[in-house]
N, C-alpha and C positions, 0 to 999 in steps of 0.2 A: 736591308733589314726592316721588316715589319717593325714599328714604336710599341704594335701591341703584341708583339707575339712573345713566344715564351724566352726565346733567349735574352733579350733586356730585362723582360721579369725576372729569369734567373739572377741576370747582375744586378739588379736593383735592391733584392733579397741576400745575396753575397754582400753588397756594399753596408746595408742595413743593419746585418747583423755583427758584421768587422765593426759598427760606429754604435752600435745599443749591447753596451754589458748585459741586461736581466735575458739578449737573443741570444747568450754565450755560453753562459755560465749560471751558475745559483739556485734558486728554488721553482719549482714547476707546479702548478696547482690547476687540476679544473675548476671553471665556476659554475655554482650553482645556478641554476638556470630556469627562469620561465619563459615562455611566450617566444618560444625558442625559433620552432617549424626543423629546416635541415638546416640547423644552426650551429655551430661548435662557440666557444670562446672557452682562454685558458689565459691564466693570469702568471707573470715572470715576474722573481724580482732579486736584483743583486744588491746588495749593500742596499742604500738608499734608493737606488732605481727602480723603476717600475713597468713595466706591460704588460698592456690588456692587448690580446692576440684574440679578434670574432673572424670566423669565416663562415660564409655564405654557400650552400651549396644548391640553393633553392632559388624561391622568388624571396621580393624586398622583405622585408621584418623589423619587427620591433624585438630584440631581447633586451630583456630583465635579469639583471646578476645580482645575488647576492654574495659580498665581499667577506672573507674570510679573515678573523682578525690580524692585526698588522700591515693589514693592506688597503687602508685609507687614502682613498686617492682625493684628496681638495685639490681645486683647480680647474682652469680650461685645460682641455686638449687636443692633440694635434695627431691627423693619420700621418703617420710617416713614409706610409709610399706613396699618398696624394700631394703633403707637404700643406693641406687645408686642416684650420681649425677645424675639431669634429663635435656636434652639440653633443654631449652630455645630461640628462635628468637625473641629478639626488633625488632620490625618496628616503621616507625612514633615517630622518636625522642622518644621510647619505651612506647607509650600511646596506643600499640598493641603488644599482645606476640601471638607467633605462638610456639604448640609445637605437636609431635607425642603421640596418646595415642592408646593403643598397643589394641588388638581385644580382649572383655568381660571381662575388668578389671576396676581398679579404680586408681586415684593417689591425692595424699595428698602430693601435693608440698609446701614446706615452703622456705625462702632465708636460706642459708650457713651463718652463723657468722663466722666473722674472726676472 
């Protein structure tokens, strides 16, 4: 088995979404977006939970989302299928995140619990 090939990604995404409620269930929303290029990102959230869902279909990038209200995200956060803290930029009294998403990948950022 290839580590990088599609079928661990499939399980990786399977297990992912079996352990993150807002990948189940709840409310779906696109985000508003600049500074995009071939950029998606889309926002989840169940109850109190929250993800920020960007994928990359391009080269590297910077997007810029503007947050739709109730969906305050304070905090560090974490890629859930790298298992790495992911830097984050508030702007605009943080009702704007700015972050890097790396060339032909995906990230499933959720907030850090303390």
């Amino acid at each position: 088995d290839d580590p990088q090939g599609l079928i661990p990604l499939y399980r990786r995404l399977g297990a992912l979404r079996a352990s993150l409620a807002p990948l189940r269930e709840g409310e779906w929303r696109p985000a508003k977006m600049s500074l995009a290029g071939d950029a998606y990102a889309y926002l989840r959230k169940a109850g109190d939970e929250k993800a920020l869902v960007a994928l990359n279909f391009g080269e590297a990038t910077d997007l810029k989302l503007s947050l739709p209200e109730g969906y305050a995200l304070d905090g560090a956060f974490r890629d859930e299928l790298s298992g790495k803290t992911w830097p984050v930029r508030r702007e605009e009294g943080g009702r704007r995140l700015r972050f890097r998403v790396p060339a032909e990948t995906a990230l499933v950022l959720t907030l850090i619990k303390n």
